[in-house]
Structure formats: structure tokens, C-alpha cells
C-alpha positions as CSV (number, residue, x, y, z in Angstrom):
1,X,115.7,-132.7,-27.7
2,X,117.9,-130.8,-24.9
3,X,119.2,-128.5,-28.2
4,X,116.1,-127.9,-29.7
5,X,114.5,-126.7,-26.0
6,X,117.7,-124.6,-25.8
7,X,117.0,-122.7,-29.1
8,X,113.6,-122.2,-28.1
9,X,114.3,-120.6,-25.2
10,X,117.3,-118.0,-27.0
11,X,114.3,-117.7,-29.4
12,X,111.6,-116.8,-27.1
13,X,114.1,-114.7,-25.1
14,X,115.1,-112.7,-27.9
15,X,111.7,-112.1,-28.9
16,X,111.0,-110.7,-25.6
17,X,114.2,-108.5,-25.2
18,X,113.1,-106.9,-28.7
19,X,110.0,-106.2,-26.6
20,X,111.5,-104.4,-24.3
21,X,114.3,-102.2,-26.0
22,X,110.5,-100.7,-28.5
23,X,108.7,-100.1,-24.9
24,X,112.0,-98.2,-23.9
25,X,112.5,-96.3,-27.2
26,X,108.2,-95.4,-27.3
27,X,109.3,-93.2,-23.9
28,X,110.7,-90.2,-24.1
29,X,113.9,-89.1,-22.4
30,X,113.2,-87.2,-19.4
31,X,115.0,-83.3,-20.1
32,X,115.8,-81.2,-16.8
33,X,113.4,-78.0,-17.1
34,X,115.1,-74.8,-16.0
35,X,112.8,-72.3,-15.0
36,X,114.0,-69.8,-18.1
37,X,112.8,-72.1,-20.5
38,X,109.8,-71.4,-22.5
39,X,107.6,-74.9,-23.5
40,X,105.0,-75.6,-25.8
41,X,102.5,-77.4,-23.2
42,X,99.2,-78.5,-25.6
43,X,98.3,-81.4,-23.6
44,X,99.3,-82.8,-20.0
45,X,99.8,-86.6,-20.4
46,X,101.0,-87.2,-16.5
47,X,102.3,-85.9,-13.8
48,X,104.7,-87.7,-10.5
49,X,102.9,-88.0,-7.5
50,X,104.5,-85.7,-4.9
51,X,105.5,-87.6,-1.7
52,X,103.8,-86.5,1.7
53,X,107.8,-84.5,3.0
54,X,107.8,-80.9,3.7
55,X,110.7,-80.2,1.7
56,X,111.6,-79.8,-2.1
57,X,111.7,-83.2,-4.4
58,X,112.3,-84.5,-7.8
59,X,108.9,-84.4,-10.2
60,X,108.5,-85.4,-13.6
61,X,105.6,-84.1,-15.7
62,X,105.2,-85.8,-19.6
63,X,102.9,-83.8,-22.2
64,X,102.2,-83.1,-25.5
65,X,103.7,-80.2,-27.8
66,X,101.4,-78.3,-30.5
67,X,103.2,-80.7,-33.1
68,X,101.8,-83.6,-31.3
69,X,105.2,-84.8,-30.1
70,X,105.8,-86.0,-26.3
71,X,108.3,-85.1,-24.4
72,X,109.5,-85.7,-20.2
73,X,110.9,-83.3,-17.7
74,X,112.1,-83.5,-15.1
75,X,112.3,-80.4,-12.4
76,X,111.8,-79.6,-8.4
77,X,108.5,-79.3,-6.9
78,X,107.6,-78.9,-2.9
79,X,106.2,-81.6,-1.4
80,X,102.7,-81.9,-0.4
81,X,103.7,-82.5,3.3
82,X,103.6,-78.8,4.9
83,X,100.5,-77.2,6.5
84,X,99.6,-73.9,6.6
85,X,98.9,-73.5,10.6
């Protein structure tokens, strides 16, 4: 009885690990964006939330290209902490 629990579990396990490895491979990789660059922006999928600092931070933004293929990058954006007066 102790075996067959044991193979359910590795079953169940497995099942659940090939889960996670298609979730990981449905994301894009995230590309650094250099400022030179030139993209094909159709559609704005989402965007980081900028933290409340005064000072530059890491932001991703994921869209869509004209071909309808996603893709993540990953640049520098100032923070949404700074005031005007």
C-alpha cells in the first residue's frame, strides 16, 4: 500500500512540474531595451508598477508586435516618488 501511495505521489508530482515548466515557456523572456532600438509596439499587454522612490528603477513593459507575437523588456524608468514643488 506504502508503494502504490509513493507512485502516486511521483505521479501527481510530475504532472504538476509539467505544469509548471508550459506556464514558464507561455512567458516571454524579458530583453533589456536600449533606447536606439526601434520596436514594433501594436498592443500594450502590461506594464510594472513603478515604486513610490525618487530615483531611477528597473520596469518591465510586455506587448504585442504587428505579427501578433509577445515579447518583455525590460528598461529604466524614474520613479513615481518626486514632486514638482
Amino acid at each position: 500500500m506504502k508503494k502504490l501511495l509513493a507512485f502516486a505521489l511521483i505521479g501527481f508530482s510530475t504532472i504538476a512540474l509539467a505544469d509548471e515548466v508550459e506556464t514558464a515557456a507561455a512567458q516571454p523572456v524579458a530583453a533589456q531595451y536600449d533606447y536606439s532600438q526601434n520596436l514594433d509596439i501594436a498592443k500594450v499587454i502590461s506594464l510594472s508598477t513603478l515604486p513610490n522612490v525618487c530615483e531611477v528603477v528597473p520596469a518591465t513593459m510586455t506587448y504585442e508586435d504587428h505579427q501578433g507575437q509577445r515579447h518583455t523588456i525590460e528598461y529604466r524608468a524614474m520613479g513615481d516618488g518626486c514632486s514638482n514643488g
